[in-house]
N, C-alpha and C positions, 0 to 999 in steps of 0.2 A: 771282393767276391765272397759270398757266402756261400755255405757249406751246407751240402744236402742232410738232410734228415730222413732218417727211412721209418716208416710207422707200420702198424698192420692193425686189421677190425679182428677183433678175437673173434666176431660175428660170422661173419663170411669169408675171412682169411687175405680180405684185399688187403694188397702193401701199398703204400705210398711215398712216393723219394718226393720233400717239398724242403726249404729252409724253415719255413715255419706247420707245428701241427696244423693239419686240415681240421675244421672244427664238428666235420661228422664223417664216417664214412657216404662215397656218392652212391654205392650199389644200393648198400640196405638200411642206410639212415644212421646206422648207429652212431652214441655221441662222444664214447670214449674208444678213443685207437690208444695203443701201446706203443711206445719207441722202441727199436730195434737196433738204433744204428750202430751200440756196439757191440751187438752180438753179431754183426757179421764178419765176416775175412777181410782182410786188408785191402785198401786198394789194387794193388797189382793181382788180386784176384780178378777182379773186373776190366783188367786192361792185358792186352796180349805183350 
């Protein structure tokens, strides 16, 4: 199983959870997104 990856468009701010970089943002085209995924909280942030 692979493991999500979280991105965002410095553009318009959309995130994206994919295994692999998306290779534009879909809103507003942009072609470089940021990885995020570890700057977020842990898992069990996201699970009750």
């Amino acid at each position: 199983m692979l493991s999500l990856r979280y991105f965002v468009c410095e553009q318009c701010g959309t995130v994206y959870a994919s295994p692999d970089e998306p290779p534009k943002c879909d809103d507003c085209g942009e072609p470089s997104l940021r990885e995020i995924t570890h700057e977020l909280h842990s898992d069990t942030y996201f699970t009750r």
